[in-house]
matplotlib code that plots the C-alpha trace (Angstrom):
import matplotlib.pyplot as plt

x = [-10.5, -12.2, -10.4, -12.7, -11.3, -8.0, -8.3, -10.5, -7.4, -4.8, -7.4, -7.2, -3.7, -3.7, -6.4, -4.1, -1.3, -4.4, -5.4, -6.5, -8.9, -12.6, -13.9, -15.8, -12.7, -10.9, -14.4, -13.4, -9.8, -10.5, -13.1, -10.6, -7.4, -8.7, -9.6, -6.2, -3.6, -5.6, -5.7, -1.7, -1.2, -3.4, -1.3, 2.0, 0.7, 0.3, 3.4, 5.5, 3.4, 4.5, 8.0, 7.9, 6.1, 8.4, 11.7, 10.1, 9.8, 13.3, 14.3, 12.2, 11.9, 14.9, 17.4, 18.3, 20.4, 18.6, 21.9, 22.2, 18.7, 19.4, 21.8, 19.8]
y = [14.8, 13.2, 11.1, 8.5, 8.6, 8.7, 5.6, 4.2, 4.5, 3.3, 0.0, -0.2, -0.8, -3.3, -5.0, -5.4, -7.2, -9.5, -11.1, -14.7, -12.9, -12.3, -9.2, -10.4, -11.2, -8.3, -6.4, -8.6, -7.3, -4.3, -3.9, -6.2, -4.0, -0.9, -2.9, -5.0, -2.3, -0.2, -3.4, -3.5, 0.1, 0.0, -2.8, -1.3, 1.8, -0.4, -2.1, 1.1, 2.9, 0.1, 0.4, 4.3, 3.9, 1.3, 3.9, 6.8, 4.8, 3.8, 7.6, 9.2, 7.0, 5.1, 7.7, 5.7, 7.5, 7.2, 6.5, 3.1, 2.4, 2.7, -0.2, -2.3]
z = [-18.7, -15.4, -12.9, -14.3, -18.0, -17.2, -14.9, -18.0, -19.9, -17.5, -17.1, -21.1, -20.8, -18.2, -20.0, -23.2, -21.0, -19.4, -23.0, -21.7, -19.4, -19.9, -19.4, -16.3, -14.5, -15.9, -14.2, -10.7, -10.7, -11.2, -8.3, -6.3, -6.9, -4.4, -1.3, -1.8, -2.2, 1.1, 3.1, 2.5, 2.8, 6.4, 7.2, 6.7, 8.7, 11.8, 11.4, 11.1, 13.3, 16.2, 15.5, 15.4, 18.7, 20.4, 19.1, 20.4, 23.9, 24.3, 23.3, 25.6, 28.4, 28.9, 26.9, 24.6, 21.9, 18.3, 16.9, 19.1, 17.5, 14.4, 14.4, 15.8]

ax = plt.figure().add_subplot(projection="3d")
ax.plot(x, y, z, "-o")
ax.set_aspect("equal")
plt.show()
């Protein structure tokens, strides 16, 4: 079975829960779905990716202990 089909079938279920909706919006969700949840996922990169950054810093460059940073 292709990663096509099986996402096929997952969508088939989704679509049973979505029973007021046409099968053109159910067609709009699902192309809508993908760039949503990598928008959120690229966003939640560059937010954690700051905080990493800004804990690393401290550590590093001021010696900081991590344990003092992780109760802040």
């Amino acid at each position: 079975m292709t990663a096509w089909q099986l996402c096929d079938r997952a969508w088939s279920r989704i679509a049973f829960w979505l029973p007021f909706a046409t099968r053109v919006d159910r067609y709009f969700l699902r192309e809508m779905i993908f760039p949503f949840l990598s928008g959120g996922l690229i966003f939640v990169t560059i937010l954690t990716g700051h905080m990493l950054y800004w804990a690393l810093d401290k550590i590093i460059n001021q010696n900081v202990p991590a344990k003092d940073l992780l109760l802040m």
